[in-house]
N, CA, C and O of each residue as an XYZ file, in Angstrom:
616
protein
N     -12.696    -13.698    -31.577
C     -11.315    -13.738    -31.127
C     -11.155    -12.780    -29.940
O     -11.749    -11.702    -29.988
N     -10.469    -13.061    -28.978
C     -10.429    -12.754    -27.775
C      -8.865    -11.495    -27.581
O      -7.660    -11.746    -27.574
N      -9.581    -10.226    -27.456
C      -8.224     -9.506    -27.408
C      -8.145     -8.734    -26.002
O      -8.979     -8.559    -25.114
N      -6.704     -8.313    -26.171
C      -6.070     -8.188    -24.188
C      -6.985     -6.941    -23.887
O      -7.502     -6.292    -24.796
N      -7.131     -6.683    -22.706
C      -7.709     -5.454    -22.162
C      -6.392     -4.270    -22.106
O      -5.395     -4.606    -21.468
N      -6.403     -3.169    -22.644
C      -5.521     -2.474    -22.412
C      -5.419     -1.325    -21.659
O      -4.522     -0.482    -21.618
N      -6.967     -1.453    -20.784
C      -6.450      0.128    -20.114
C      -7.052      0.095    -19.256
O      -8.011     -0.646    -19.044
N      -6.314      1.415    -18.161
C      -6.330      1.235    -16.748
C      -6.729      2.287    -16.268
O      -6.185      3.335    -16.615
N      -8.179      2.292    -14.994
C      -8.542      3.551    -14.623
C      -8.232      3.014    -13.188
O      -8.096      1.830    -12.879
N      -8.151      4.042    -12.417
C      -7.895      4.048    -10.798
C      -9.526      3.947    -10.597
O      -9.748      2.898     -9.993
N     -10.569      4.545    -10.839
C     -11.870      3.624    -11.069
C     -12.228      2.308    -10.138
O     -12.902      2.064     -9.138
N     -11.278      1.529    -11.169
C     -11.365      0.008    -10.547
C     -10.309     -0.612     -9.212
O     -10.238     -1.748     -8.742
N      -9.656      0.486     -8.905
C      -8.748      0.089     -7.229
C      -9.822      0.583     -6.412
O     -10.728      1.325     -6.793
N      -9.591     -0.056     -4.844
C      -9.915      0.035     -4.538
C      -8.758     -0.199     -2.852
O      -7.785     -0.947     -2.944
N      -8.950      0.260     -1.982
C      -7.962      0.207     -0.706
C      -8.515      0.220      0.568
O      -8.901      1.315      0.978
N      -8.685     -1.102      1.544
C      -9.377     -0.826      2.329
C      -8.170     -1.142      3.721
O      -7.130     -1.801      3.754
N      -8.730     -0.515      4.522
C      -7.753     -0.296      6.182
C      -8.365     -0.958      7.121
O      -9.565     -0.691      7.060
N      -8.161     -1.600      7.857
C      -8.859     -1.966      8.826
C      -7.423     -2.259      9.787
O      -6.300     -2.726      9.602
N      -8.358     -1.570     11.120
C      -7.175     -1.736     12.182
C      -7.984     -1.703     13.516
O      -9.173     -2.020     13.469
N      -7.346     -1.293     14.855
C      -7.730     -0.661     16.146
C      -8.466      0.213     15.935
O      -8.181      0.553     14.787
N      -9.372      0.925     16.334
C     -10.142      2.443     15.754
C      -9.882      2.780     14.405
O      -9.305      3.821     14.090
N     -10.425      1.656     13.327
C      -9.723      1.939     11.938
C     -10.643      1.400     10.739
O     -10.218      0.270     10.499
N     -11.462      1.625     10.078
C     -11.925      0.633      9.421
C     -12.234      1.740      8.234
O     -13.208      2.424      8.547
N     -11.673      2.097      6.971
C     -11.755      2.981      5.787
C     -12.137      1.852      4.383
O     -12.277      0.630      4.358
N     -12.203      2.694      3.517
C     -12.213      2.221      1.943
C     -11.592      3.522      1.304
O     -11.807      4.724      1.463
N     -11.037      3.047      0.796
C     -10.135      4.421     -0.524
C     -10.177      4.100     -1.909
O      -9.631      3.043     -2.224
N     -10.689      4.759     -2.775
C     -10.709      4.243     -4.139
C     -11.484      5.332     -4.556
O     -11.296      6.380     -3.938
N     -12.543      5.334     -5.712
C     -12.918      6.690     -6.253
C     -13.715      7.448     -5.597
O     -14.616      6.854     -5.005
N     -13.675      8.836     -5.482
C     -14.425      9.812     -4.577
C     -13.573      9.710     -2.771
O     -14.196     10.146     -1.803
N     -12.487      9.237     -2.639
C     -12.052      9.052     -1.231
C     -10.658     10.310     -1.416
O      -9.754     10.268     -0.581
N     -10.623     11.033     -2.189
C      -9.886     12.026     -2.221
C      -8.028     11.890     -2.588
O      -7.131     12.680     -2.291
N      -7.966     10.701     -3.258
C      -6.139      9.912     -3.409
C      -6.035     10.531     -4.823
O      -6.695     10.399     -5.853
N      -4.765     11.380     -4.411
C      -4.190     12.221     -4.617
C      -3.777     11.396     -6.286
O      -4.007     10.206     -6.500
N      -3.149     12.340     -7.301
C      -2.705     12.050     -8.347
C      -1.955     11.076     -8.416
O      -2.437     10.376     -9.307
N      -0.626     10.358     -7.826
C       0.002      9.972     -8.022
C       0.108      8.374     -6.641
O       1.080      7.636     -6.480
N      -1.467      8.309     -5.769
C      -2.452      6.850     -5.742
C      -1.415      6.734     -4.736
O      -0.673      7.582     -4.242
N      -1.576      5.086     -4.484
C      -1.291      4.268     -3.622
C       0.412      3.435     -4.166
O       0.567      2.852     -5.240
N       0.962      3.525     -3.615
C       2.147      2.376     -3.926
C       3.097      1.735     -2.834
O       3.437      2.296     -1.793
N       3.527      0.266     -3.307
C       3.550     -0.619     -2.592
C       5.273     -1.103     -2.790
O       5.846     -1.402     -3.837
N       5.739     -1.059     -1.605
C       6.990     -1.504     -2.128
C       7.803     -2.181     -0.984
O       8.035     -1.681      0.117
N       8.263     -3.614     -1.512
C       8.912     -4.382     -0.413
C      10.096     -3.651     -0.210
O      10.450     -2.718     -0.931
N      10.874     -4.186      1.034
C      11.703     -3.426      1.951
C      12.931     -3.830      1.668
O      13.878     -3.048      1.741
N      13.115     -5.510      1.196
C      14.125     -6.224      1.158
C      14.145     -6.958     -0.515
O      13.250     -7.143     -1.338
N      15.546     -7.232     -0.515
C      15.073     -8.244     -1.873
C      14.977     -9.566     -1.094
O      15.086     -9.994      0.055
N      14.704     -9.994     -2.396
C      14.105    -11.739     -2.396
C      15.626    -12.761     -2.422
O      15.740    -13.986     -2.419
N      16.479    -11.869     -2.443
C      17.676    -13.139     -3.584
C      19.057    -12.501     -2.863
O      18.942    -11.319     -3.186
N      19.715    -12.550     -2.444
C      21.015    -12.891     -2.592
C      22.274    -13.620     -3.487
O      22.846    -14.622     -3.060
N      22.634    -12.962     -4.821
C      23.665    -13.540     -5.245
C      25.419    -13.628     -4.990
O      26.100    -12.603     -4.986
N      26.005    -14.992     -4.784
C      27.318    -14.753     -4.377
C      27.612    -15.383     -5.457
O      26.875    -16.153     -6.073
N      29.061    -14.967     -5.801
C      29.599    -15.608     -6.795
C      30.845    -16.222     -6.425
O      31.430    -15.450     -5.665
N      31.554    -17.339     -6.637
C      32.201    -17.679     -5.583
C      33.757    -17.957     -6.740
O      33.764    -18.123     -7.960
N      34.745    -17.922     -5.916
C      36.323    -17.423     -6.481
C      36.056    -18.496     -8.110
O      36.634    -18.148     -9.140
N      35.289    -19.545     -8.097
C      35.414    -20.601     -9.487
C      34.420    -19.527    -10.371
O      34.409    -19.533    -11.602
N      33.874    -18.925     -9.829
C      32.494    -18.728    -10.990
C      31.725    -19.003    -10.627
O      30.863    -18.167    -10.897
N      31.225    -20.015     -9.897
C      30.479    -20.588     -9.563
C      28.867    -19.438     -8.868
O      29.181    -18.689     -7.943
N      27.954    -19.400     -9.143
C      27.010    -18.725     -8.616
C      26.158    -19.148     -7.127
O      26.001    -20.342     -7.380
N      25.622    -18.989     -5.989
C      24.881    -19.120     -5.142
C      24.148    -18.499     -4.935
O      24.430    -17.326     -5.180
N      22.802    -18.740     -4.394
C      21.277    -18.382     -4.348
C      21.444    -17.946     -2.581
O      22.326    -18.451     -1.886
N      20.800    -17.299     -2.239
C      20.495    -17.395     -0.649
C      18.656    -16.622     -0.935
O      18.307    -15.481     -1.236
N      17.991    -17.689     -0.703
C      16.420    -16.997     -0.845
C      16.111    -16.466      0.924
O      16.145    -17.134      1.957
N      15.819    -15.027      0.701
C      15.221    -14.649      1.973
C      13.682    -14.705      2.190
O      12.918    -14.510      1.244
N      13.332    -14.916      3.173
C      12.267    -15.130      4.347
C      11.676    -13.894      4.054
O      10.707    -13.967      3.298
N      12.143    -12.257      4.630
C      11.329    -11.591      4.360
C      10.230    -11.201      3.688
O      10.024    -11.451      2.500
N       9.384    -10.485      4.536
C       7.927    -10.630      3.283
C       7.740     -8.694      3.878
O       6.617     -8.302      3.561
N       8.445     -7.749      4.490
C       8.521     -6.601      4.465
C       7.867     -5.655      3.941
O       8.116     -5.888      2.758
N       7.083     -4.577      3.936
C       6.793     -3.659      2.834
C       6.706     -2.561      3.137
O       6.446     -2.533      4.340
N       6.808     -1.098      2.532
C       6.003      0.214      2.792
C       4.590      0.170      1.927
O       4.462     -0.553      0.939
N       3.787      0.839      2.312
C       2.749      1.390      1.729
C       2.461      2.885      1.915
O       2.278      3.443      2.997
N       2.449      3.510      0.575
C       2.098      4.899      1.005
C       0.859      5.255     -0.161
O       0.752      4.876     -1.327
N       0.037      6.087      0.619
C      -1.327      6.481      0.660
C      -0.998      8.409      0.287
O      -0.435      9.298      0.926
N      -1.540      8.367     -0.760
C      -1.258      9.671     -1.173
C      -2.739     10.706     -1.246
O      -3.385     10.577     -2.287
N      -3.137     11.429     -0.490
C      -4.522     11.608     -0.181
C      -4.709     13.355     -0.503
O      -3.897     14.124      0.011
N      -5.608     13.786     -1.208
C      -5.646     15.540     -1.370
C      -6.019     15.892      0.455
O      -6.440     15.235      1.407
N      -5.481     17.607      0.159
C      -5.652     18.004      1.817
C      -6.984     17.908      2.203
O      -7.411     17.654      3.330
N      -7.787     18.193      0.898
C      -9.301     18.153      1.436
C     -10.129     17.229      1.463
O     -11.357     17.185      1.539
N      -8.806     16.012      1.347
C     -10.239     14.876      1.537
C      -9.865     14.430      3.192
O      -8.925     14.510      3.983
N     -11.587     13.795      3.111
C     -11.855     13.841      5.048
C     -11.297     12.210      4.913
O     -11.975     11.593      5.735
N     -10.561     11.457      4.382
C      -9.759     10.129      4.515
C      -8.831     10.947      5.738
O      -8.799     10.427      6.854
N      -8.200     12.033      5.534
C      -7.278     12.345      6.632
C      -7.862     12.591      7.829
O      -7.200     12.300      8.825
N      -8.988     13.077      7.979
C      -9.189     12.733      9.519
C      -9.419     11.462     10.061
O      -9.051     11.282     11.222
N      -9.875     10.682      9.543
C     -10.530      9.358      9.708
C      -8.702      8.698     10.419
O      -8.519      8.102     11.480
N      -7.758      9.055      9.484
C      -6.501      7.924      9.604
C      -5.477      9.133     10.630
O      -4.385      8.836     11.115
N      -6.141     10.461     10.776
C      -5.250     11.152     12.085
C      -6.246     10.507     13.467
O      -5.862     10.551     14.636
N      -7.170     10.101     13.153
C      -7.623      9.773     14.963
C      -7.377      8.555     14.937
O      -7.223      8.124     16.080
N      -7.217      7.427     13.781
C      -6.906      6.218     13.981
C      -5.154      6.467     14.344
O      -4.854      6.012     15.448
N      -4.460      6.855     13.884
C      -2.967      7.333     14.481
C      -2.949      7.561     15.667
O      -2.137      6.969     16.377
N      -3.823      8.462     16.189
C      -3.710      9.083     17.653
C      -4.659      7.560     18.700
O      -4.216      6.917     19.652
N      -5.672      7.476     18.179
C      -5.165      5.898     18.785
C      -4.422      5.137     19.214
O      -4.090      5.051     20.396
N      -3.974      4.337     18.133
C      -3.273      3.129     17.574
C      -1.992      3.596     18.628
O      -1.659      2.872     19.565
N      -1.306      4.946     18.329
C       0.167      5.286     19.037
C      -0.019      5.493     20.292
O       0.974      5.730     20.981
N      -1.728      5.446     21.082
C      -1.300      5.909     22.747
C      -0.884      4.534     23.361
O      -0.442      4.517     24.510
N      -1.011      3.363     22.629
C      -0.169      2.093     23.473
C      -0.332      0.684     22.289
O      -1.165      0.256     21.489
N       0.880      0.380     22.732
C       1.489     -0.310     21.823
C       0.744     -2.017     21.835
O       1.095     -3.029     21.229
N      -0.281     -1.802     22.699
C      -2.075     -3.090     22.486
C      -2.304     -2.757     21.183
O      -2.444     -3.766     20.491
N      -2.403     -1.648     20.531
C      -3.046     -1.346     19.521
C      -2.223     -0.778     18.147
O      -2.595     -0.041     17.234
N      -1.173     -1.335     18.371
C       0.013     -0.276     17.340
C       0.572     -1.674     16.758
O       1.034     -2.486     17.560
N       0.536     -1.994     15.274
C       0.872     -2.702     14.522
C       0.042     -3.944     14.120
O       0.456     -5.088     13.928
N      -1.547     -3.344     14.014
C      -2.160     -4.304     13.956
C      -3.369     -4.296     12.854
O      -4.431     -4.907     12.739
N      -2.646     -3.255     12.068
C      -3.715     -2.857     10.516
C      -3.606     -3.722      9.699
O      -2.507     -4.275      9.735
N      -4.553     -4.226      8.674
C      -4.470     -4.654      7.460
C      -4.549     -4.006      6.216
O      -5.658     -3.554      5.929
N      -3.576     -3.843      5.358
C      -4.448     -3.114      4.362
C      -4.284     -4.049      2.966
O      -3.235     -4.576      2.595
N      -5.702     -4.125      2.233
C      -5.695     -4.915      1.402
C      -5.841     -3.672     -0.284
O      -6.429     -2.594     -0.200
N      -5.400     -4.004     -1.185
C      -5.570     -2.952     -2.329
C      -5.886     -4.219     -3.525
O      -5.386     -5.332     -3.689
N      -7.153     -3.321     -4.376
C      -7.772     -4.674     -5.442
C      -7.718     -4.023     -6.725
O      -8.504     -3.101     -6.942
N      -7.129     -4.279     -7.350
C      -7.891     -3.811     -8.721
C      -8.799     -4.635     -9.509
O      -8.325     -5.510    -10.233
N     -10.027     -4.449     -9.442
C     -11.336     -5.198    -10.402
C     -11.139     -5.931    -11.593
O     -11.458     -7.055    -11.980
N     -10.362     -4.726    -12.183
C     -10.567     -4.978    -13.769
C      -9.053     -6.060    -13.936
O      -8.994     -7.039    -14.680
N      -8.165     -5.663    -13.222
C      -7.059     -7.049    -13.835
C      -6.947     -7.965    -12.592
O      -5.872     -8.566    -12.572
N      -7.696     -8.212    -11.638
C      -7.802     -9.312    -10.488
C      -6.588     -8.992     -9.527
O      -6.248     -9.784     -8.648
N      -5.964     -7.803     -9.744
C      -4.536     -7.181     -9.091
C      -5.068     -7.736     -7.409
O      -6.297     -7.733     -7.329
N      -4.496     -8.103     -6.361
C      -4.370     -8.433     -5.156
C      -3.138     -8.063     -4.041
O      -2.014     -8.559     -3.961
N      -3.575     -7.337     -3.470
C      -2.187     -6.942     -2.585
C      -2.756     -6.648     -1.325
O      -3.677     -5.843     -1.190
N      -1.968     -7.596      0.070
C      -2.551     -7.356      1.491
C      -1.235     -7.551      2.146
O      -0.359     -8.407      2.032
N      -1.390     -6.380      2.938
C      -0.226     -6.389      3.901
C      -0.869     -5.841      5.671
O      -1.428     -4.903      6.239
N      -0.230     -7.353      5.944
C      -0.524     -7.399      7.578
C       0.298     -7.140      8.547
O       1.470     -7.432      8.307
N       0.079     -6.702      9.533
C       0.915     -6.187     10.094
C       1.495     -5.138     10.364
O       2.523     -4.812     10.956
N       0.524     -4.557      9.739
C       0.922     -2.954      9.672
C       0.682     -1.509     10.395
O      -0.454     -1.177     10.734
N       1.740     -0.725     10.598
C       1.774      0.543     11.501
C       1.624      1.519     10.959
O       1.413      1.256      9.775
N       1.601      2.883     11.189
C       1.860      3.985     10.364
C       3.337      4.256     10.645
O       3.875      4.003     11.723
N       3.859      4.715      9.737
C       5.404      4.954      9.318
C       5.472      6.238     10.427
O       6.401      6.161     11.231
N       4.849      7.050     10.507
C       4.577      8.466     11.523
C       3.643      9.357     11.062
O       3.084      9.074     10.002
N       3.281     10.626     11.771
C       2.490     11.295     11.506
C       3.251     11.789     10.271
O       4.437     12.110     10.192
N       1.857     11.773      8.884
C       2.869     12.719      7.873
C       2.763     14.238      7.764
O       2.021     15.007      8.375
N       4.018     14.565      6.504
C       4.120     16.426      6.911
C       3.271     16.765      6.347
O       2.781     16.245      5.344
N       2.964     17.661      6.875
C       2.127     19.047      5.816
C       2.195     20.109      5.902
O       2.806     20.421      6.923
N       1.886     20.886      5.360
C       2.106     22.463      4.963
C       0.699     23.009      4.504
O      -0.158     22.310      3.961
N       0.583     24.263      4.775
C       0.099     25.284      4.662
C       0.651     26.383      3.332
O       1.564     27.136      3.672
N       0.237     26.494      2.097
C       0.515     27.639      1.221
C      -0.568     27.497      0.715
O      -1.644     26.964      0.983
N       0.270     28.544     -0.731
C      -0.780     29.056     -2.280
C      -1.653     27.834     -2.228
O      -2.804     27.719     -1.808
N      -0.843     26.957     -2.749
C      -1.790     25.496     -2.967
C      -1.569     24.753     -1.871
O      -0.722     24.910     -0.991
N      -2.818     23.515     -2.058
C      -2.638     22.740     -0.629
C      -1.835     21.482     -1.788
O      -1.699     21.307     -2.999
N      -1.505     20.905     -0.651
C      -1.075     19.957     -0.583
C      -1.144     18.776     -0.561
O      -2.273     18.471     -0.178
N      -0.266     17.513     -0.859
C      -0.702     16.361     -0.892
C      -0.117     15.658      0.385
O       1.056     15.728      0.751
N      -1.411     14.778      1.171
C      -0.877     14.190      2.534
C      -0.565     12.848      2.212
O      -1.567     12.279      1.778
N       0.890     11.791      2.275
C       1.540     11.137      2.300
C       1.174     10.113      3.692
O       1.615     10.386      4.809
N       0.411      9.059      3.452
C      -0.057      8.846      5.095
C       1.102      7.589      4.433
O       1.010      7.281      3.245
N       2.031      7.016      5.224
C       2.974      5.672      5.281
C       3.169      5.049      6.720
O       3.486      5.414      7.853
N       2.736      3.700      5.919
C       2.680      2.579      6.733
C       3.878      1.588      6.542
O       4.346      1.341      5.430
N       4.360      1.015      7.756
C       5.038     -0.378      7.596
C       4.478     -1.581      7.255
O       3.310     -1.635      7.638
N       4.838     -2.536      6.704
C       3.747     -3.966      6.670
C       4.872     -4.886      7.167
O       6.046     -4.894      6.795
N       4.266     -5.665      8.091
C       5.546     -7.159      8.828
C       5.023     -7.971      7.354
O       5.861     -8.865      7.235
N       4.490     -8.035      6.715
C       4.271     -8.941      5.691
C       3.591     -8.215      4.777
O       2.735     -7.379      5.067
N       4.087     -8.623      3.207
C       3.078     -8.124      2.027
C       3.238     -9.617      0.755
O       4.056    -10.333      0.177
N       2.018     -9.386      0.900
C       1.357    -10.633     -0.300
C       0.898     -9.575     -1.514
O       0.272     -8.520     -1.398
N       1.486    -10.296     -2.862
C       0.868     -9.308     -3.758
C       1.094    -10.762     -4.924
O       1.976    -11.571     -5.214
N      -0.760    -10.336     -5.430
C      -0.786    -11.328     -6.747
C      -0.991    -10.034     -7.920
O      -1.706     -9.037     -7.818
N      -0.358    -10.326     -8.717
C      -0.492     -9.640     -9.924
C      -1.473    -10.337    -11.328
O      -1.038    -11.126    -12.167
N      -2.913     -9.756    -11.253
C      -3.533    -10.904    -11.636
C      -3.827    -10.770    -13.443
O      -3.810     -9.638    -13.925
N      -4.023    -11.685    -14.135
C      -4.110    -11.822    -15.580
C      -4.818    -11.004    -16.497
O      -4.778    -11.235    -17.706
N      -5.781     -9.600    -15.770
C      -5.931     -8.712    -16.791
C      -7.109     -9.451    -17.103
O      -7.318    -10.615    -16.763
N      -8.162     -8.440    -18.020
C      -9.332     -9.114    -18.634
C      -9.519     -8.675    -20.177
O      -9.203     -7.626    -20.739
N     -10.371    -10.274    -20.847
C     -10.210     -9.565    -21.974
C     -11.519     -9.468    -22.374
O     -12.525     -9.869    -21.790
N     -11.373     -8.697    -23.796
C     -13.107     -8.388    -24.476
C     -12.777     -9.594    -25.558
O     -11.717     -9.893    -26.109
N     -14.343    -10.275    -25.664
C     -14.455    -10.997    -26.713
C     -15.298    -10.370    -27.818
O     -15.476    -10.974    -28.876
């Protein structure tokens, strides 16, 4: 008898960049910070009106929008790799909005690629006691995300 898989290591993600002066992988040993990668559209999908009868209306939007933010420790060398691809990409706009970034998870067939994408700006950082976590954010003109069925043990 076939039962659900229930658990989840960052292990099995994996995040790759490819752009203008850009080509990374992020996933284990690439230095992403506790709290990983996350993906979030810009717009909703739906528009509801409700109209003076009751009556309900749909308006489905077009947008396919997203942020992506990349949460990376200070000491991993992912940040230099994506500060000279920045300093690139931003000296002319041939080369500015033209990243892909695709994110996989192995173990549940998870799929997410967003094209079209810029860096949001240089992110902050600081200097103290402890270091810090670098926030690299991107725009996406489009994000595709399959959320896939998980695996099981027989």
């Amino acid at each position: 008898m076939a039962q659900a898989f229930t658990a989840y290591s960052f292990r099995d993600v994996n995040c790759s960049i490819v752009g203008p002066g850009l080509a990374i992988i992020l996933g284990q040993d690439a230095g992403v910070g506790e709290a990983g990668i996350s993906v979030e559209l810009i717009e909703d999908k739906d528009t509801l009106v409700i109209g003076a009868d009751g009556a309900p209306m749909h308006s489905l939007h077009a947008g396919q929008g997203g942020n992506f933010t990349i949460r990376l420790l200070k000491v991993s060398s992912q940040n230099f790799l994506l500060s000279a691809a920045y300093a690139f990409q931003s000296a002319t706009s041939a080369t500015w909005g033209l990243n892909t970034i695709v994110i996989t998870d192995s173990s549940r067939g998870d799929v997410t690629t967003g094209m079209q994408c810029a860096f949001r700006r240089q992110p902050a950082n600081s200097w103290a006691k402890d270091a810090n976590i670098v926030e690299w954010a991107f725009n996406a003109g489009r994000v595709f995300e399959t959320l896939g069925p998980g695996t099981t043990v027989v």
